[in-house]
VOSELUM-787324 format. One record per residue (C-alpha): x, y, z; residue in three letters. Coordinates in steps of 0.25 Angstrom, whole numbers, plus 5000, padded with zeros to 4 digits. Layout:
% residues N
+------+------+------+-----+
!    u !    v !    w !  aa !
+------+------+------+-----+
!    X !    Y !    Z ! ALA !
...
+------+------+------+-----+
//
This chain:
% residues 51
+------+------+------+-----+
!    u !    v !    w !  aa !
+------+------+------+-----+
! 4925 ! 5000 ! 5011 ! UNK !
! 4934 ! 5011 ! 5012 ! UNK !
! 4942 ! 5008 ! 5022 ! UNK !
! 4946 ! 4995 ! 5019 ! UNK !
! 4951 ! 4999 ! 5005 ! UNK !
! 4959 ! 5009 ! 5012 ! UNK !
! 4965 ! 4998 ! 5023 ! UNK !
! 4970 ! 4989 ! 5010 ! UNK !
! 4975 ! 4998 ! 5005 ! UNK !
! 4985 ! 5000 ! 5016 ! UNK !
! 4990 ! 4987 ! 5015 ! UNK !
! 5001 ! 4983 ! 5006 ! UNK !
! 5004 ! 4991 ! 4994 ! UNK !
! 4992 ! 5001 ! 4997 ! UNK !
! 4997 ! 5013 ! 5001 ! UNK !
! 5003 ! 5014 ! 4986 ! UNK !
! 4989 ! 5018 ! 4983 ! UNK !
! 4979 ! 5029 ! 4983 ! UNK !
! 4964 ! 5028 ! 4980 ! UNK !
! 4962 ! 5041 ! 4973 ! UNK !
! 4949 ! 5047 ! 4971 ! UNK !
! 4943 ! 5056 ! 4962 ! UNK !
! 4932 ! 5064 ! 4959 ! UNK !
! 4927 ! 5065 ! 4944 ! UNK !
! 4916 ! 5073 ! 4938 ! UNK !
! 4907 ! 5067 ! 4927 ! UNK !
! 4904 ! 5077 ! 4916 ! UNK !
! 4890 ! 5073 ! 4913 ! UNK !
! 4887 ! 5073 ! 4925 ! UNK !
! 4893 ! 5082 ! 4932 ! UNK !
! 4893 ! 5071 ! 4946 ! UNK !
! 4906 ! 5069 ! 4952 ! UNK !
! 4911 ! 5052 ! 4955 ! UNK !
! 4923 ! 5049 ! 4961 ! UNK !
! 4934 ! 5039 ! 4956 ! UNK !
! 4942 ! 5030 ! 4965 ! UNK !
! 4955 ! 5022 ! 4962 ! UNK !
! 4966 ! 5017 ! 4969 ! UNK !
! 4980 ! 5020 ! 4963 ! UNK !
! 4994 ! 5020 ! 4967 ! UNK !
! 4999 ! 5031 ! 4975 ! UNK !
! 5010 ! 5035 ! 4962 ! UNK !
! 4998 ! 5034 ! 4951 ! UNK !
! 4989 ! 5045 ! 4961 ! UNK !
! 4992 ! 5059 ! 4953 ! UNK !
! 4988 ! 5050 ! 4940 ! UNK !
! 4976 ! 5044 ! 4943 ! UNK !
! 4970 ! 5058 ! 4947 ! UNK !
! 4973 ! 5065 ! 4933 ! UNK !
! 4970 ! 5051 ! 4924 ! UNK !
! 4956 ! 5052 ! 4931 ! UNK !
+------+------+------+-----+
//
C-alpha cells in the first residue's frame, strides 16, 4: 500500500508534496503514536511546529 501512494504521488503535481510524520507522546500514557499527513512542500517547517 505503500508503494502505490508513493508512485502517485509522482505523477502530476505530487512532488510539491511531502508526507511528514511525526512522533507524539501521550501524557497519560506515556506510549508514543505516530501522526501522518501529506502537505505541501512550502507549508513542511509549519506543520511540524502546529503539531
Amino acid at each position: 500500500m505503500a508503494k502505490k501512494t508513493v508512485a502517485s504521488l509522482q505523477t502530476g503535481g505530487g512532488k510539491e508534496h511531502t508526507k511528514c510524520i511525526k512522533m507524539v507522546k501521550n501524557e497519560v500514557t506515556g506510549s508514543y503514536n505516530f501522526k501522518t499527513e501529506i502537505v505541501h512542500n512550502d507549508m513542511v517547517k509549519d506543520w511540524f511546529d502546529k503539531n
